[in-house]
N, C-alpha and C positions, 0 to 999 in steps of 0.2 A: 698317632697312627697305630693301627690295632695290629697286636702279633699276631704272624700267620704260622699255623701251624698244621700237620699233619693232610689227610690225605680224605676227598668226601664224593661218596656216588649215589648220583638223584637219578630215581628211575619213578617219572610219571609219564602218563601219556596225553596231556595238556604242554604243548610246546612254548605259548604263552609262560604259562608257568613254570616251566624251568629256566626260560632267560630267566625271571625274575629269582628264582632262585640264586641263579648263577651269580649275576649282578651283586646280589645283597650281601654273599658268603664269601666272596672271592678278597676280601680285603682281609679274610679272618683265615682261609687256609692256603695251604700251597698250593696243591693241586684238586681242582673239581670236575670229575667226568658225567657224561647226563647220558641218559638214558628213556627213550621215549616205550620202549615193552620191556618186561622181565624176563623175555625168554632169551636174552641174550645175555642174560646174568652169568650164570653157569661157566660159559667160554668169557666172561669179563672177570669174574673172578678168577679164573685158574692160569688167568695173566697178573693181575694184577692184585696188591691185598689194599684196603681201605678202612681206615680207622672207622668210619660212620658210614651207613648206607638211610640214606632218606627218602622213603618206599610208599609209593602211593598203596590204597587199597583195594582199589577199582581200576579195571581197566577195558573193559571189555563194553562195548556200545549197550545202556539200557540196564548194567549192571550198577546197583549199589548194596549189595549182599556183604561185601568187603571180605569175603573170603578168597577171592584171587591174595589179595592182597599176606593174607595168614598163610597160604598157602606157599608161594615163593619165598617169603618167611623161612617156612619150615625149613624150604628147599635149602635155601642159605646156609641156615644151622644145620644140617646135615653136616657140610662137610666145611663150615670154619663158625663151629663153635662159641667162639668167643666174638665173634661179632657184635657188631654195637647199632640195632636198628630202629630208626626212629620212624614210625609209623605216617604218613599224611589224610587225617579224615578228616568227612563233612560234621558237623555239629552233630547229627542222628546217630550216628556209630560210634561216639565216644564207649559206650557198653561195650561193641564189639574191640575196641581199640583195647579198652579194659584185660579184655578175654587176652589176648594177643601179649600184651605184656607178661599174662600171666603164663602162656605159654613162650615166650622169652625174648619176646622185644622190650630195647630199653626203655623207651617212653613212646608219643605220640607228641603229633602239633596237629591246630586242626586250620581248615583253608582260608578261614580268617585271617587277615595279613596283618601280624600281633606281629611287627618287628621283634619288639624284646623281647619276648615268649618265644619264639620262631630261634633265635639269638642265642639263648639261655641253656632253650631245652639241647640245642645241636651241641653246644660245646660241653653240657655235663655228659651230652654219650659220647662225646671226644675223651673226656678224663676219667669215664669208665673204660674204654676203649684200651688208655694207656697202661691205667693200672692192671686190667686182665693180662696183659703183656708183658707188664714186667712178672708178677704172679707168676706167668708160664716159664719166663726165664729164669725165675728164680730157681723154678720147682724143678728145669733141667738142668740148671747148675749142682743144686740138690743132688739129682741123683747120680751125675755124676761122683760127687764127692761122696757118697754110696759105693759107685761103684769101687771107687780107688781105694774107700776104706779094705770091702773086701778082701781087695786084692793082698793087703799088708799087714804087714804082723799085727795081730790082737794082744796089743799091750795091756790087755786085762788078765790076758791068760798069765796067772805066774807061778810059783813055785812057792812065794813065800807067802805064810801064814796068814800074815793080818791083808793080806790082798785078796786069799783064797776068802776068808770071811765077808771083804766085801762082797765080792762077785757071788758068793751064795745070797748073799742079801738081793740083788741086783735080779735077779735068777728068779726070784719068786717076784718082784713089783716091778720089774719091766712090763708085763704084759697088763698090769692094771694102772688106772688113770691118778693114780696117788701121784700128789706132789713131793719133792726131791729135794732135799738139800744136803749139796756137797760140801764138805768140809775139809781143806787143806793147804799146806804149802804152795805158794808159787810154781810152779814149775811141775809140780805133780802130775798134770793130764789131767783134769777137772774137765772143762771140754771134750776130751777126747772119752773119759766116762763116760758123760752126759749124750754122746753122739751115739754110743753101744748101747746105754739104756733106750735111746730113741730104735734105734734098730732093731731092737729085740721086741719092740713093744707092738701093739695094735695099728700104730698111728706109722708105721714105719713105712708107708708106701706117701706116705704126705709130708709136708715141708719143717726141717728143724729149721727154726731162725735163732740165731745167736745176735745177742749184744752183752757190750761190756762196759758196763755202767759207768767203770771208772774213765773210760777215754772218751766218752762224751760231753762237750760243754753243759752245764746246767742251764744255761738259755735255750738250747735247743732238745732237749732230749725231754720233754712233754713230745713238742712233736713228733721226734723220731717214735717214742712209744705209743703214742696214741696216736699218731698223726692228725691234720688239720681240716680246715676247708679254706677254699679260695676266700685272701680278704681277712684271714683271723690275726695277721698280723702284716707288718709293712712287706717282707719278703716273702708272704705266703700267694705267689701268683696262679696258682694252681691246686685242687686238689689233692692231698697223699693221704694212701690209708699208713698205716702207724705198723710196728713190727709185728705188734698183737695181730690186729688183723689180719694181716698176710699168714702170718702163723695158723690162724683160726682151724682147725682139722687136725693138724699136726702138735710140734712139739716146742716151746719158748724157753732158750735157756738164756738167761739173766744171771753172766759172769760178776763179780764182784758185787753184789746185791747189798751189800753195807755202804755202799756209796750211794744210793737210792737218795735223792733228797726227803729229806723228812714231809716236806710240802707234797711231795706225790705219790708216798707209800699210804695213803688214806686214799687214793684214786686207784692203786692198784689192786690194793686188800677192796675195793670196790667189785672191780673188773671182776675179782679171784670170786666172789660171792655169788654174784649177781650173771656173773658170764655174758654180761653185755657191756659195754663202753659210747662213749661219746668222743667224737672227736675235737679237738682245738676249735673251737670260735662256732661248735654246733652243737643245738640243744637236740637232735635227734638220735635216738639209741640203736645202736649196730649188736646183732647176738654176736658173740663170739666162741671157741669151743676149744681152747689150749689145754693143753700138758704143762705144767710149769716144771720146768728145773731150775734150782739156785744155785750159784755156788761162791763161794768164799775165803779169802785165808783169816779172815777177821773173828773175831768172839763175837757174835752178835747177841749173847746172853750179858756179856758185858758193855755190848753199844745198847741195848735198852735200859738195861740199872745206870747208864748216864744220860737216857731221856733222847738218844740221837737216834732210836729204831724202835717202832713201833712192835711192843709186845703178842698182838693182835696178830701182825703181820707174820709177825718171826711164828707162829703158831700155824698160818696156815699155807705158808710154803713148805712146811717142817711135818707132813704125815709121817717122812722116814727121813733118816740123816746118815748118811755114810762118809765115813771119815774116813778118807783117801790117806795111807801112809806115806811118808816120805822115803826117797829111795835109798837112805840110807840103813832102813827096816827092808828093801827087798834089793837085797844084795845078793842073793841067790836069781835077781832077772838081769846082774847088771849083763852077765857076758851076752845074754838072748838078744839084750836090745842095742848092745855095741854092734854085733854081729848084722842085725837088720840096718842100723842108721850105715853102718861100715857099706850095706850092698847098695845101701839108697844112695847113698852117694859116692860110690864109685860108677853107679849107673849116669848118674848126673855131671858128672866130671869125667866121664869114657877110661875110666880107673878099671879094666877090666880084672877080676883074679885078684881083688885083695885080700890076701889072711891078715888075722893079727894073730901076733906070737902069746903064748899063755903068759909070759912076763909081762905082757904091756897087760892082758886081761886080770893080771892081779892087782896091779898097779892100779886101775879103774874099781874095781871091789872096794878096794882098799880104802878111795877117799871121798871125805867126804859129803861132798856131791849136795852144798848149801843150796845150789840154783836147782838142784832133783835132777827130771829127767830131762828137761830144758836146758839143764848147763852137760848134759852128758852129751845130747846128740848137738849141740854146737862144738862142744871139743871133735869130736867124732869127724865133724865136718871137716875141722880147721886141718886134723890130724891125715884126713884123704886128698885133701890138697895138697899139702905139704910135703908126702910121702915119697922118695924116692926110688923107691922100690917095690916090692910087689907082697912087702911082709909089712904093717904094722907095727913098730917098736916102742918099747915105752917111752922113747925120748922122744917120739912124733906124737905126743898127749903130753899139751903144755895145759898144763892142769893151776885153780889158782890153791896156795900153799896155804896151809894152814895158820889160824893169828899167829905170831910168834909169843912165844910163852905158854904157849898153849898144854904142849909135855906130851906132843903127838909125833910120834918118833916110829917105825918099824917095827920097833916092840908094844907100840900102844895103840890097840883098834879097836878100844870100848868106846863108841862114838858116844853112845847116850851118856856115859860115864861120864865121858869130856863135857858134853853138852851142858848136866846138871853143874861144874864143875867152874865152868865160863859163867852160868848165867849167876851161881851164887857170889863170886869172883866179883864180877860188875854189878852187882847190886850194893855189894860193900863199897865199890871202888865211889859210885858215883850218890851216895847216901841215900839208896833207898828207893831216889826218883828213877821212878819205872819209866816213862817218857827218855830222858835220858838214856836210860841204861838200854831201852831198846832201840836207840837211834846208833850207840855204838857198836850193839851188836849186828843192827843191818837189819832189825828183823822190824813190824810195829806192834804197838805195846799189844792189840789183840792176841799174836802170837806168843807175845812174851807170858800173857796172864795164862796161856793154855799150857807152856811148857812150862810154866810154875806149877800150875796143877797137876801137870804130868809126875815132872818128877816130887811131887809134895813139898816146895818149896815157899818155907814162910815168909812173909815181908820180915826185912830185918830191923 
């Protein structure tokens, strides 16, 4: 039994042939309303919306010019857009049926009774229909998330040094179409960059789409980036465009991009060149027109010298690279952004009037803040829930404690110091093996070879 799905309005002026419509389609959608003139569109539509409208061209006694037909068309697309309309001509007007697509109907059928043609063509303007709709939802959820950014603190804006240098960098290639790659800690705001630079840019009135490579299964995540067609696989029932594509105009930020399967970064370094793509199980080519941003915590100069990222690639997401600091280099934004997480969620928790006392704000400076800005505004949380009173204190910031043996005391807050200090420590500890040695420290080894380079630290 065939799914039924979605919503279809047949407007010819042959009553014969709308039963027959009706009869044929009715196994395949929910609801079908007919219609014998189009001048009752107008008031049928502004009741009702409809995934497909299936539009005679002709209507009028003696006419076969097919310009009624282009004409309510029009009428349509006036005022819904994204409609999805499938033309009905006689074999002579295929030309004008032509014309007509190109002025923005989905396709045509012609009065020929081609079941599966008839069949095919109505349910691919069904699954254009759906995809323009979610696109619109996306693109208002979008701006939403615009809006809200707005509204909240710009955690770009900081005080300390190596953050003012990105955000100059940031400053001059936001407004051009140069590809991005982020570079940083977990927890740093990598995203939350990536959504500023979108904002700032050209493209900032069109859709950022976000994925995160690493929380995608590798069986699916072709489709999710490229998307499919109906039929390219056992669970592919339906058409989807891929993230790219919805992206297309806008901006594609591609979080953890070292997780990229080595099998589809030669399809994406494709995409990057070529600016068109194919979708799962079709050989027909889509333009596309992205912004790409990357981001990562990873060495990807070190996943290519080991053959797991392509050189190629890593070059041409990589116009500019900005290397986001960890917050424990902007410790001069810790109290700015205690202070916004502290209002954010007291607003969220009806915490009206929270201060925090300068003690608990030193307390917060002070450490060192492994998970960045992600482990600060969940303590922040924990700490506005918890709170009994209308002040902040440092013992309402269960903070996690430093390794023990560490020699990180009240008197010792040379973090980088400690930093070099640990990792040359467990390098000895564990003979050398870097794998090891950064599984104990919590970090992965990409990290570990970049805070080796950091602090000039030789293999031992």
């Amino acid at each position: 039994m065939a799914k039924k799905r979605g919503s279809l309005l047949i407007v010819d002026d042959n009553q014969e042939l709308l039963v027959a419509y009706e009869m044929f389609l009715a196994p395949h959608f929910l609801s079908i309303k007919t219609l014998s003139h189009p001048k009752s569109l107008p008031t049928v539509l502004s009741q009702s919306e409809f995934d497909v409208i299936l539009l005679d061209m002709n209507f009028s006694s003696g006419m076969n010019t097919g310009n009624e037909g282009i004409f309510w068309m029009n009428k349509v697309l006036e005022t819904h857009p994204d409609a999805s309309i499938v033309l009905i001509t006689a074999y002579g007007d295929v030309e004008l049926a032509l014309r007509a697509i190109r002025e923005g109907a989905s396709d045509f059928v012609l009065k020929s009774w081609d079941r599966e043609k008839i069949l095919s063509t109505i349910l691919s303007a069904y699954q254009l229909s759906r995809s323009r709709k979610e696109i619109r939802q996306l693109k208002t959820k979008q701006q939403h998330l615009i809006d809200r950014a707005n509204l909240e603190l710009d955690f770009c804006d900081s005080k300390a040094t190596a953050m003012q240098e990105v955000m100059d960098t940031v400053e001059k290639v936001a407004p051009t179409d140069a590809n991005i790659l982020i570079l940083g800690e977990n927890g740093t705001g990598k995203e939350v960059l990536a959504r500023d630079i979108h904002r700032k840019s050209l493209r900032s009135g069109e859709m950022f789409v976000s994925i995160d490579v690493g929380a995608i299964p590798e069986s699916i995540f072709e489709s999710e980036l490229f998307g499919h067609e109906k039929g390219a696989y056992t669970d592919a029932k339906e058409d989807k465009p891929g993230r790219i594509e919805i992206a297309s105009g806008g901006t594609l930020f591609l979080d953890e991009i070292g997780n990229l399967p080595l099998s589809l970064q030669s399809k994406l370094l494709s995409v990057i060149e070529r600016r068109e793509l194919s979708r799962v199980g079709s050989t027909q080519l889509k333009a596309v027109d992205v912004r790409l941003i990357c981001a990562t915590n990873a060495n990807l100069y070190q996943l290519c010298e080991e053959g797991s990222f392509r050189e190629d690639l890593l070059y041409r997401i990589n116009n500019i690279q900005l290397d986001l600091p960890p917050l424990r280099e902007r410790q001069q934004d810790i109290p700015g952004l205690t202070k916004f997480f502290a209002e954010q969620f007291a607003s969220k928790y009806n915490k009206a009037d929270l201060k925090i006392s300068k003690l608990a704000l030193h307390k917060l400076t002070k450490h060192p803040w492994k998970g960045n800005i992600r482990e600060l505004r969940n303590a922040v949380e924990k700490a506005v829930i918890m709170a009994d009173g209308v002040t902040l204190k440092p013992s309402d910031f269960i903070l996690q404690p430093a390794p023990a043996g560490s020699g990180i005391g009240e008197e010792y807050y040379n973090l980088e110091e400690h930093e070099k200090r640990m990792i040359t420590k467990a390098l000895k500890a564990f003979g050398n093996n870097k794998k090891l040695t950064a599984q104990k420290l919590g970090i992965n080894r990409a990290t570990l070879y970049n805070k080796m380079r950091k602090y000039g630290i030789e293999s031992l």
